[in-house]
C-alpha positions in Angstrom: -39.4 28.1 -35.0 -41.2 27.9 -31.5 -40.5 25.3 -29.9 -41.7 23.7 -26.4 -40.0 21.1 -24.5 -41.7 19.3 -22.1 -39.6 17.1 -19.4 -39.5 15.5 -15.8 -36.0 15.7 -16.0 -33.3 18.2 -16.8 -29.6 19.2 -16.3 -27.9 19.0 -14.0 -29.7 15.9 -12.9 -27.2 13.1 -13.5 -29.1 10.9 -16.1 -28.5 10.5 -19.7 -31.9 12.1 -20.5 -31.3 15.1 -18.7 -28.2 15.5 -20.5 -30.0 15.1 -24.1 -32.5 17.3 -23.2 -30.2 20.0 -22.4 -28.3 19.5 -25.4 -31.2 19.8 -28.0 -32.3 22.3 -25.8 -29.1 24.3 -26.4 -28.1 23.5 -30.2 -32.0 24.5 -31.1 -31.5 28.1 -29.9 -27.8 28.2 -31.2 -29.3 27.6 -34.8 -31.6 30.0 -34.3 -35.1 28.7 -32.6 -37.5 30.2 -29.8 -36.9 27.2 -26.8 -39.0 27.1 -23.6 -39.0 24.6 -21.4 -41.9 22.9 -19.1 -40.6 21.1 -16.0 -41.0 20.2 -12.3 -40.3 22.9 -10.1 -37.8 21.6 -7.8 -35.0 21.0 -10.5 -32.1 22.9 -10.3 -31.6 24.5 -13.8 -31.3 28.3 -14.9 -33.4 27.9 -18.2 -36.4 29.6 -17.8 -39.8 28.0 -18.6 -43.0 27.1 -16.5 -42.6 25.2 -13.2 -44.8 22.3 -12.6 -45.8 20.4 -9.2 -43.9 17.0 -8.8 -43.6 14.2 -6.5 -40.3 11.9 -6.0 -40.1 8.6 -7.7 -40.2 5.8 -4.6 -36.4 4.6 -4.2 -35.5 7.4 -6.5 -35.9 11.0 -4.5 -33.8 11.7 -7.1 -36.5 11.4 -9.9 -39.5 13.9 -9.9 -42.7 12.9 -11.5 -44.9 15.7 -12.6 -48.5 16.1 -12.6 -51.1 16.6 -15.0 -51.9 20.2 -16.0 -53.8 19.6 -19.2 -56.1 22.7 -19.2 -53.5 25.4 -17.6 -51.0 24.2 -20.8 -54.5 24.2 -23.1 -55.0 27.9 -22.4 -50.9 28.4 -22.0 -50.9 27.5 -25.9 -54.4 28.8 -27.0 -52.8 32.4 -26.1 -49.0 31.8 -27.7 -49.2 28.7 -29.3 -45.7 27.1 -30.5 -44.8 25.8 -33.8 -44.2 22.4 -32.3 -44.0 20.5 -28.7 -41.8 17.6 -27.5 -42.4 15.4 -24.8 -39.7 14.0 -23.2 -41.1 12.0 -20.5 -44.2 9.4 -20.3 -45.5 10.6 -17.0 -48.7 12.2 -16.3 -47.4 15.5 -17.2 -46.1 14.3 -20.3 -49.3 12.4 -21.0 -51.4 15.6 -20.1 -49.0 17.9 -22.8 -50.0 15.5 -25.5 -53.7 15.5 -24.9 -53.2 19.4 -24.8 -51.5 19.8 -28.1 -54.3 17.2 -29.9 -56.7 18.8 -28.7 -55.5 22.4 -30.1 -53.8 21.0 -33.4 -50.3 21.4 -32.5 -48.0 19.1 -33.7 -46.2 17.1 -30.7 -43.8 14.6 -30.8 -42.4 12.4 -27.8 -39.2 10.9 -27.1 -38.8 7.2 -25.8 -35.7 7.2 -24.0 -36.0 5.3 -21.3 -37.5 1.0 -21.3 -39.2 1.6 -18.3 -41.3 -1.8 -18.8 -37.8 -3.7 -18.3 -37.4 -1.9 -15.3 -40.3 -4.0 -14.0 -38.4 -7.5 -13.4 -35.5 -5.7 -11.6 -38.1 -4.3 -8.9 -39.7 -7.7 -8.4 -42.8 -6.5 -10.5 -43.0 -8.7 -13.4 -46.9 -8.9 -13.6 -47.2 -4.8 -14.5 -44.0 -5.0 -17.5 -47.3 -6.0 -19.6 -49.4 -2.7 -18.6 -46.1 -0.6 -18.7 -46.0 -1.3 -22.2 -49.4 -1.0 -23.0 -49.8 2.5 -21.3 -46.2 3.1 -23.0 -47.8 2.4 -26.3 -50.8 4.4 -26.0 -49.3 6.9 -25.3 -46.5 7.3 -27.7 -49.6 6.8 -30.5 -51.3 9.8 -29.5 -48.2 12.0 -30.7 -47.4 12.7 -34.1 -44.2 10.9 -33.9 -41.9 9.0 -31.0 -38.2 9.6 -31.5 -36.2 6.7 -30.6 -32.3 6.8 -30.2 -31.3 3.2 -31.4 -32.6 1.2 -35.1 -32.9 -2.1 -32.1 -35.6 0.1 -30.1 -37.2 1.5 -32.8 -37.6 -2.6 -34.3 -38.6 -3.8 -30.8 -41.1 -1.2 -30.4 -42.6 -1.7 -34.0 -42.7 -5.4 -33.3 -45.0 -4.4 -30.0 -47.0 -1.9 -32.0 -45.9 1.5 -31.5 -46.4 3.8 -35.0 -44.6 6.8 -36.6 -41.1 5.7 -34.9 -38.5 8.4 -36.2 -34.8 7.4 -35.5 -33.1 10.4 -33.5 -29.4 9.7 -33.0 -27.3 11.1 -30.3 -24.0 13.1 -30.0 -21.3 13.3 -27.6 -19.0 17.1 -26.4 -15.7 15.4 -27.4 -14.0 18.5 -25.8 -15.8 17.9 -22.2 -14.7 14.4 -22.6 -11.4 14.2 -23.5 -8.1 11.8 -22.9 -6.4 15.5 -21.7 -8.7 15.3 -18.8 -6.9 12.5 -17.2 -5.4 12.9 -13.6 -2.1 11.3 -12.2 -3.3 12.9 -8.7 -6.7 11.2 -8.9 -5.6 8.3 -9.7 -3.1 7.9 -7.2 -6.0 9.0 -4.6 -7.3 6.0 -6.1 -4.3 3.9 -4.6 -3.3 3.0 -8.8 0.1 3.2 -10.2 1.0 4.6 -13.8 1.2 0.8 -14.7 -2.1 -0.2 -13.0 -5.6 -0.8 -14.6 -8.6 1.1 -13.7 -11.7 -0.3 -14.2 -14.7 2.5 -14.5 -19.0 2.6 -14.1 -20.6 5.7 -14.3 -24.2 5.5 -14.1 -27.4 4.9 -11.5 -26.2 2.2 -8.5 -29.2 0.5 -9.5 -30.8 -3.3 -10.0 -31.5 -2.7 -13.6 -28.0 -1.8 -14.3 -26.8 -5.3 -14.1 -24.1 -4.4 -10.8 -23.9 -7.9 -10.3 -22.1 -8.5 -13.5 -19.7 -5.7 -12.8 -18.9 -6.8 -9.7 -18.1 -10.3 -10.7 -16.2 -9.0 -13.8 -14.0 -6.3 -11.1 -13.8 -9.4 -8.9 -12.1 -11.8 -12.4 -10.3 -9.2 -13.3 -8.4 -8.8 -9.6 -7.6 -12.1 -9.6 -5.4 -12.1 -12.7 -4.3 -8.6 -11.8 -3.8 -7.8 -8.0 -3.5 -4.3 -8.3 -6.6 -3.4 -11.0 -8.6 -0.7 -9.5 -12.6 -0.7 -9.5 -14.2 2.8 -9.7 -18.0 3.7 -9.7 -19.4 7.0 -10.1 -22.9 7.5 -9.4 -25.5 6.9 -6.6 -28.7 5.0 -5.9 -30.8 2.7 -3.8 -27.9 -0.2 -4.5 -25.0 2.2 -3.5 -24.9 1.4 0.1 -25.2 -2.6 -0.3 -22.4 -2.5 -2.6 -20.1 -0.5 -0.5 -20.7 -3.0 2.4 -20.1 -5.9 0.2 -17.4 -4.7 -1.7 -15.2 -2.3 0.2 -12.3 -2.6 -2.2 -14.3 -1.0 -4.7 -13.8 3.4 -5.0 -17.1 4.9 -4.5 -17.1 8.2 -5.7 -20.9 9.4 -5.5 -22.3 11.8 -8.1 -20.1 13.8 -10.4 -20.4 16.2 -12.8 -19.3 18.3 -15.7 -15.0 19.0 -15.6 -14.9 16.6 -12.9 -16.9 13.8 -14.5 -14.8 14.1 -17.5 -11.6 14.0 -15.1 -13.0 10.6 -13.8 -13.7 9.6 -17.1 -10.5 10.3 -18.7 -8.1 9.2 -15.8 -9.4 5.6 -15.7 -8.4 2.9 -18.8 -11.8 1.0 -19.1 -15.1 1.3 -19.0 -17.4 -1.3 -18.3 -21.3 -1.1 -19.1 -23.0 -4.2 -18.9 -26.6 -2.9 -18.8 -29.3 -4.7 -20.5 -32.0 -1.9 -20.2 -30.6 1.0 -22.3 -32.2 2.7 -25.0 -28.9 4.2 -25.8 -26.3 4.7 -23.1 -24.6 7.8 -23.6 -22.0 6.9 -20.9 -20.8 4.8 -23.6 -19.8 7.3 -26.0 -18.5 9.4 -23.1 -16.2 6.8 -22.5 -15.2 6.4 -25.8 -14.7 10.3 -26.4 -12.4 10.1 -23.1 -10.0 7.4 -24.9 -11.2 4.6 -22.8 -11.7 0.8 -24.0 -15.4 0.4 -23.4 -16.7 -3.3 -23.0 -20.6 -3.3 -23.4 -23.4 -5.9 -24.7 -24.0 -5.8 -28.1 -27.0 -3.6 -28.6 -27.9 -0.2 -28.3 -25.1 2.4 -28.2 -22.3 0.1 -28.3 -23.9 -1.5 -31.9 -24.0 1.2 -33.4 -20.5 2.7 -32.6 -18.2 0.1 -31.8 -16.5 -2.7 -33.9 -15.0 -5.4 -32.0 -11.5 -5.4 -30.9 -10.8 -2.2 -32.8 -12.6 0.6 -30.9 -14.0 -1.3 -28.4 -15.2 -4.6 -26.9 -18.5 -5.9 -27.6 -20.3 -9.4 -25.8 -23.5 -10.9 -27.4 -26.2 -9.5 -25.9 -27.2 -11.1 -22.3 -24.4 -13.5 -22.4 -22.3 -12.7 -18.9 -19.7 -15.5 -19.5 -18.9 -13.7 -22.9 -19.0 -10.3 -21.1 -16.5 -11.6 -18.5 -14.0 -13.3 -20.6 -14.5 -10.3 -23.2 -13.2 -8.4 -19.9 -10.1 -10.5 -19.9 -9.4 -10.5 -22.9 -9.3 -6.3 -22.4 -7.2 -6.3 -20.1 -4.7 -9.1 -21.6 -4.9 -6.8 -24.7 -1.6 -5.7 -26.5 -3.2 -3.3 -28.9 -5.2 -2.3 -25.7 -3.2 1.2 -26.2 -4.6 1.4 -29.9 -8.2 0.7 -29.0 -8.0 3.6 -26.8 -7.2 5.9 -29.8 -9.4 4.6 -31.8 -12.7 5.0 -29.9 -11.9 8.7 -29.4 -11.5 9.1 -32.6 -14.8 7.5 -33.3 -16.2 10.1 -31.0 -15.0 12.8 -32.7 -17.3 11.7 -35.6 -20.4 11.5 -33.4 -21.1 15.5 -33.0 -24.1 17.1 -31.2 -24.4 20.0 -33.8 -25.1 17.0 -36.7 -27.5 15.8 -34.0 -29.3 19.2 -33.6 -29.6 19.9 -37.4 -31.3 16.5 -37.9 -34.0 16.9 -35.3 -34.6 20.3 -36.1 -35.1 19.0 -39.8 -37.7 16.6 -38.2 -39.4 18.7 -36.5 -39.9 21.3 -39.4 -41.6 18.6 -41.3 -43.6 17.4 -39.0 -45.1 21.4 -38.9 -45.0 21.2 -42.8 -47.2 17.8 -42.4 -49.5 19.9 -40.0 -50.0 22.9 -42.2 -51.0 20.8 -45.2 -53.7 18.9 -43.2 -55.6 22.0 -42.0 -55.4 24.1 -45.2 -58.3 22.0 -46.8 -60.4 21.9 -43.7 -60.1 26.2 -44.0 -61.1 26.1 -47.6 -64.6 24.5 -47.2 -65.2 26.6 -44.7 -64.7 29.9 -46.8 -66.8 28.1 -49.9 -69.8 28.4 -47.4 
């Protein structure tokens, strides 16, 4: 099968849709398919595929946006058209791939993996969370279906009238992310002992990941235990207001592949307390990389972790829950056990099962499109 894959983000870019991408990207051909990619030029990748102009996201120079090419993808196809296209991304050059596959009968799907209309209230923009969705919505409606990575998504975007939602799990490399990774070294860099507790957030330094919460959870936390140790890996527009209010905290900027998993695995927990996520695969990183993981009850963390026996889980929104949930972590005896248990959780969520069921999805949906035009091509042969 042919497939296309359209995107405004990719690996290595640190985000969990870059990540995904690259990982359907790769299982796709492993099984067997034709994969090119369509992206902005300036991203830092080695697939091959065509290169599209961009412009940074304002506060994020990190985050391209790519521009609408509808009729140079239009002829693109007309000349080798592929069995099937998925759009990634909402943005202009997403918008323009769809237009370009209706209007030359290719089946296209998009992906909804990032709540961009809660974004809104974090950037003191309330009024446009309304259009977001609305443009959102149209947009997804256009394609033949929108792949959503949670059953709560997919039930909040039917509830705001989005059609054809198709529920597209996610998988985690459990040997990337794995307890062996972890780091005496590093952590004593870190200033932690054997005995002490290290409190992890990997992720955007961001509003709409809720830093405020993790900040007054690090800040509980050191009160009961002096010598807990507060870790974030990332960057973004909040990184440098954090560092000056918080100086205690380890700020270890971007990191990637072996040495993301050597953060990962030499900390104890991992704290997520987002309330924007359409998934958050940080959290089954964590999990893969034996850590406790205390997030809100939604997304990734519903549909992966049990309370208090593979992880920690507050009701959604509640930060007094989240906090004392955060306590009662660290006060854990079966703490230890926990641990094990999430990784072995992880080991269940693989990115080859992942793969198979996408490509399963998207074989349909080129089934679906086959039937429709084969009546169309017999009335014309009967005149």
């Amino acid at each position: 099968m042919k497939i296309t894959f359209v995107t405004d983000t990719y690996a290595p870019q640190p985000n969990g849709v870059a990540t995904t991408m690259q990982r359907l990207v790769m299982g796709l051909r492993d099984i067997g398919n034709e994969v090119d990619i369509i992206r902005p030029a300036v991203l830092q990748c080695t697939d091959e595929g065509l290169e599209v102009a961009s412009f940074a996201l304002p506060k994020y120079p990190e985050v391209r946006i790519g521009l609408p090419i509808r009729l140079k993808l239009q002829n693109r196809w007309a000349k080798n058209p592929p069995d099937v296209i998925y759009v990634a991304t909402e943005t202009p050059l997403g918008a323009s791939a769809i237009t370009a596959a209706r209007a030359l009968g290719i089946p296209v799907a998009s992906g909804f993996h990032t709540n961009f209309q809660q974004y809104m209230s974090h950037y003191d923009l309330p009024l446009l969370e309304r259009a977001t969705i609305s443009y959102l919505r149209r947009l997804h409606n256009r394609s033949t279906s929108t792949f959503v990575p949670s059953h709560d998504v997919i039930e909040q975007l039917d509830g705001q009238g989005f059609k054809n939602l198709e529920f597209l799990p996610k998988g985690v490399d459990t040997k990337l992310f794995s307890p062996k990774k972890r780091d005496t070294f590093l952590r004593s860099e870190w200033g932690a002992s054997s005995s002490s507790i290290v409190g992890l957030f990997v992720g955007r330094i961001a509003a709409e990941k809720n830093l405020d919460l993790i900040l007054k959870t690090f800040s509980e936390i050191q009160k009961r235990i002096p010598d807990f140790v507060g870790v974030f890996v990332g960057d973004g527009p909040k990184l440098n207001e954090i560092k000056a209010r918080h100086p205690e905290h380890i700020y270890a900027g971007v990191q990637r592949g072996e040495e993301l998993a050597r953060y990962y695995a030499s900390a104890d927990m991992f704290v997520f307390p987002s309330l924007t996520e359409t998934f958050g695969n940080v959290t089954l990183e964590g999990m893969a990389s034996g850590l406790a993981v205390l997030a809100f009850d939604y997304a990734a963390a519903k549909q992966h972790i049990t309370d208090g026996q593979n992880g920690y889980k507050a009701p959604f929104g509640d930060e007094d829950a989240y906090i004392e949930k955060a306590l009662e972590l660290v006060r854990d005896p079966n703490r230890d056990t926990v641990r094990e248990n999430a990784r072995a959780s992880a080991r269940k969520v693989r990115w080859k099962k992942v793969v198979k069921h996408f490509q399963k999805d998207l074989i349909e949906m080129v089934e679906k499109n086959e039937k429709k035009k084969r009546p169309a091509a017999k009335n014309t042969t009967s005149r």
